[in-house]
C-alpha positions as a printed Julia matrix, in Angstrom:
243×3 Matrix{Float64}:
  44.0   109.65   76.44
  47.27  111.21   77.86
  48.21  110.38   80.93
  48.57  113.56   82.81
  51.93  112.67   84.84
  53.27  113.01   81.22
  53.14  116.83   81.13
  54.87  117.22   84.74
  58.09  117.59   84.8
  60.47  115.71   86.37
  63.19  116.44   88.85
  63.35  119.74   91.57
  62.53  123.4    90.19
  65.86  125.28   89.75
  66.54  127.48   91.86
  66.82  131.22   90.98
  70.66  132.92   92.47
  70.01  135.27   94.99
  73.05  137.38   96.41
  72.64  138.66  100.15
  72.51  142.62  100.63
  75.45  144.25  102.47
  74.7   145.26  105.68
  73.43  149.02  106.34
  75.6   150.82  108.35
  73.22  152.54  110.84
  75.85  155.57  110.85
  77.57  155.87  107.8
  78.88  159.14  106.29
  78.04  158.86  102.24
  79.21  162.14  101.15
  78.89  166.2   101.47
  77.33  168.33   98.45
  78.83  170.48   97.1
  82.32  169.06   97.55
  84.45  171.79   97.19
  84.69  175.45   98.62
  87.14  178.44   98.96
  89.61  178.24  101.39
  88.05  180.94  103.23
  85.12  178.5   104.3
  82.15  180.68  105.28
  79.67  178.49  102.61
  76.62  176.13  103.31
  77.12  172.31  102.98
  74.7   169.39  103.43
  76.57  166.31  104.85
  74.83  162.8   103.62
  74.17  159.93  105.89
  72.13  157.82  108.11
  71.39  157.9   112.06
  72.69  161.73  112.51
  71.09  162.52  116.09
  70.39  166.2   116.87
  73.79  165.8   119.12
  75.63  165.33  115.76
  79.14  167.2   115.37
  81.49  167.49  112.3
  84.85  168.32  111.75
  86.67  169.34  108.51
  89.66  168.19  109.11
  90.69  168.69  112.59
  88.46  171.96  112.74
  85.45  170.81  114.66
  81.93  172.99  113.1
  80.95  175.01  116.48
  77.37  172.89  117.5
  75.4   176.36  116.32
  76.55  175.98  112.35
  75.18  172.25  112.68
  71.6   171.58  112.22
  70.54  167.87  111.96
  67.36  168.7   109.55
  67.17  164.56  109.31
  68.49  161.58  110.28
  70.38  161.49  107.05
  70.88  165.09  106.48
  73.0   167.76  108.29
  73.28  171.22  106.97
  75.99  173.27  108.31
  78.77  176.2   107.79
  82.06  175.34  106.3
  84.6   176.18  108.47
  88.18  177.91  106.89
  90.62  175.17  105.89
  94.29  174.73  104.42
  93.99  174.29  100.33
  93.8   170.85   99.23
  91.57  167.44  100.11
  90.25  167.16  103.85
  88.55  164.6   105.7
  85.2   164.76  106.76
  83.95  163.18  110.53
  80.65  162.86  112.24
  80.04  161.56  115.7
  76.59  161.48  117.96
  77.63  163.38  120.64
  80.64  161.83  122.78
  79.44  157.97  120.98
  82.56  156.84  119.47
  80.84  154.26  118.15
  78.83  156.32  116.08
  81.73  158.14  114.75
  82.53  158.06  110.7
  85.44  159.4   108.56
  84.76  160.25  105.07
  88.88  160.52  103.79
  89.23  163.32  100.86
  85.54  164.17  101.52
  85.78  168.17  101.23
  88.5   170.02   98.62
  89.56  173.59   99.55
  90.44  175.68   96.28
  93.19  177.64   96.53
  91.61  180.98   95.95
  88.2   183.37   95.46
  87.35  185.84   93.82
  85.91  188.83   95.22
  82.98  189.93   94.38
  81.69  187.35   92.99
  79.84  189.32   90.32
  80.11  193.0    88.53
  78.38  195.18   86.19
  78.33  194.87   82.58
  79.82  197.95   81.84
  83.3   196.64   83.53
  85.6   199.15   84.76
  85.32  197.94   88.42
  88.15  195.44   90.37
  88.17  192.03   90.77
  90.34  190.79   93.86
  91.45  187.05   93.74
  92.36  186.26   96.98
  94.82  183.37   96.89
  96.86  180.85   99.3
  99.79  179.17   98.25
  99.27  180.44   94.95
 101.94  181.16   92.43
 101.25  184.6    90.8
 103.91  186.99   90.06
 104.53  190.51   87.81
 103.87  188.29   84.84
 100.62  186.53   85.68
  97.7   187.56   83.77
  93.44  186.95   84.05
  91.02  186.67   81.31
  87.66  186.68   81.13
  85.97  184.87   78.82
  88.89  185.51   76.25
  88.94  189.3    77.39
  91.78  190.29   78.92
  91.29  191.51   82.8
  93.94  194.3    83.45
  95.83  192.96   86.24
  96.81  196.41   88.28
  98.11  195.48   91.43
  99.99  192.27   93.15
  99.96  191.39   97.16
 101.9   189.16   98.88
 104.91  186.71   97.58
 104.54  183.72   95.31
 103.44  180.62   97.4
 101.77  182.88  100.2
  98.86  184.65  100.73
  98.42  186.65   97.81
  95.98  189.31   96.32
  95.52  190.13   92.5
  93.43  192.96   91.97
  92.32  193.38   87.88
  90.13  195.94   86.2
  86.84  194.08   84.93
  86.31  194.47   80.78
  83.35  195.53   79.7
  80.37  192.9    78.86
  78.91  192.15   75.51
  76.15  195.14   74.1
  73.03  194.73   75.17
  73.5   192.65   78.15
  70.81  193.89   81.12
  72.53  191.9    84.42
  76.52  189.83   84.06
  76.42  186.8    83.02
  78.13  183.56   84.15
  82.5   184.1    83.25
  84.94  181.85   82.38
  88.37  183.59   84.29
  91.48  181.95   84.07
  95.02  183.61   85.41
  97.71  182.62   83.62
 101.64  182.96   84.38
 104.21  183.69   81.61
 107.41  181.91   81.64
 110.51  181.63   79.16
 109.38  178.89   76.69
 106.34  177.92   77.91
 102.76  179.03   79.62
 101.41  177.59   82.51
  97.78  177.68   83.6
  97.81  177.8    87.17
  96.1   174.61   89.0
  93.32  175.49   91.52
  91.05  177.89   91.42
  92.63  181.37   89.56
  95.52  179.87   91.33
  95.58  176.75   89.81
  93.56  177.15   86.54
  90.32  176.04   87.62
  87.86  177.86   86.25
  85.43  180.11   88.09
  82.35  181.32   87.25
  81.26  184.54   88.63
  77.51  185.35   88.38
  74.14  186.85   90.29
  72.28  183.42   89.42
  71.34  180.61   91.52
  73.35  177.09   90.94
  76.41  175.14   91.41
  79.41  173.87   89.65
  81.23  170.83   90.22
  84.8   169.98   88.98
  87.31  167.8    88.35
  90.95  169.03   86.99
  94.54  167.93   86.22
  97.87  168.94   84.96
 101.08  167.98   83.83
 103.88  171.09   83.85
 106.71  169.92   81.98
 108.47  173.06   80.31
 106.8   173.8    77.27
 105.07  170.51   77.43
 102.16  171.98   80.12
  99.11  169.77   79.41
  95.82  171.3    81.68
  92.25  169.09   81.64
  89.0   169.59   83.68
  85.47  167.76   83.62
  82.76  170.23   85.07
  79.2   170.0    85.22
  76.47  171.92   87.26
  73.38  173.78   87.39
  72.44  177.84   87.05
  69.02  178.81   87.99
  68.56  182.34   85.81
C-alpha cells in the first residue's frame, strides 16, 4: 500500500502576485459631463468626484459658479450652471468651502466652442434665420453654411474677422414629408484663392453642430492642418438622441 506522504507535495505553496491598490483620494475631481459648451455658458453640467460637501464651490477657470448654480446632489456628484468663458480648454476646481485641503484642479477639464447657433432648431419648411453667434471666429463676405449638403443662404455678416461676430442665413427647406426637423449636420465654410478651409470650432471652426427638438448629447473630438491648398479637417463624435 502507498504510503500517503507520497502524494503530498513537497516544498511551500507558491504564492499568487498581488499588486497593492492606489490610494483613493477622498476629494478628487474625475471629470465633468458633457465636456464642452458654447462660449455663452448658460448650460447644465454634472461635475464627477468624491467627498463634495454641500459647501462645495467650482470655478471654470477663474470664474467662480455663484453658490446658488451649485447643488451637491451627492458626495460624488455636483450639478451646476456653466458660467460664460473665453473659447478654448479651461480648468476645472472644487474646494469644500474655505478647506484648501480639499481643493482639486481638473487642467483642460471644460472646452468652450467658439460659437452657437441660434435657435437651436426650425421648421421644416425653412425660410426662417439661423444666427451663429461667434467669438474669435474667422468669417468674412466669402464664408458660406450648409446644411446637410444644402446650402444655407448666408444674408447678413456682424462684426470683424477674429471678433465677436454674427452670421445670420436663411434655413432651406427639409426633406417632403418630414412632421418635426430633424438632427443637421451645418458646417460654414470660408473661400480662399487656391484652397477651402473648414473653419475649426464650432461653425467657427468646422465642428459640426447638430440642431434638433430631441433629447441627447454629442461629444467630439476634432483637428486640422491649414496649409494652403493642403487643408486636412478630422473629427471623432459620438452621442446619444432621445426621439
Amino acid at each position: 500500500m502507498a504510503n500517503p506522504d507520497d502524494f503530498v507535495g513537497k516544498g511551500a505553496a507558491p504564492e499568487t502576485p498581488t499588486t497593492p491598490l492606489a490610494p483613493v483620494d477622498p476629494n478628487a475631481l474625475l471629470g465633468v459631463n458633457p465636456t464642452h459648451g458654447p462660449f455663452s455658458g448658460g448650460g447644465i453640467a454634472v461635475v464627477r468626484g468624491n467627498g463634495f460637501a454641500s459647501t462645495v464651490r467650482v470655478w471654470f477657470g477663474d470664474v467662480e459658479v455663484p453658490h446658488e448654480q451649485v447643488v451637491a446632489t451627492r458626495a460624488d456628484r455636483v450639478q451646476i450652471n456653466v458660467p460664460a468663458g473665453a473659447p478654448g480648454d479651461a480648468p476645472i476646481t472644487t474646494q469644500n468651502g474655505d478647506d484648501a485641503a480639499t481643493r482639486r484642479v481638473l487642467p483642460a477639464g471644460y472646452h468652450y466652442d467658439a460659437f452657437f447657433a441660434r435657435p437651436d432648431h426650425g421648421p421644416t419648411s425653412g425660410g426662417s434665420t439661423l444666427t451663429l453667434v461667434g467669438s474669435g471666429t474667422s468669417w468674412t463676405d466669402q464664408t458660406s453654411v450648409q446644411l446637410d449638403g444644402v446650402a444655407c443662404e448666408v444674408t447678413a455678416l456682424r462684426g470683424p474677422p477674429g471678433g465677436e461676430q454674427e452670421l445670420d442665413c436663411r434655413l432651406p427647406a427639409g426633406g417632403e414629408g418630414q412632421t418635426e426637423p430633424d438632427a443637421f449636420n451645418a458646417f460654414a465654410v470660408t473661400e480662399h484663392p487656391g484652397s477651402e478651409t473648414k473653419l475649426m470650432g464650432q461653425f467657427g471652426f468646422g465642428l459640426e453642430v447638430r440642431i434638433m427638438r430631441h433629447v441627447g448629447w454629442t461629444n467630439d473630438i476634432s483637428w486640422g492642418v491649414i496649409d494652403g491648398p493642403r487643408n486636412n479637417f478630422g473629427m471623432i463624435r459620438s452621442g446619444l438622441t432621445l426621439a
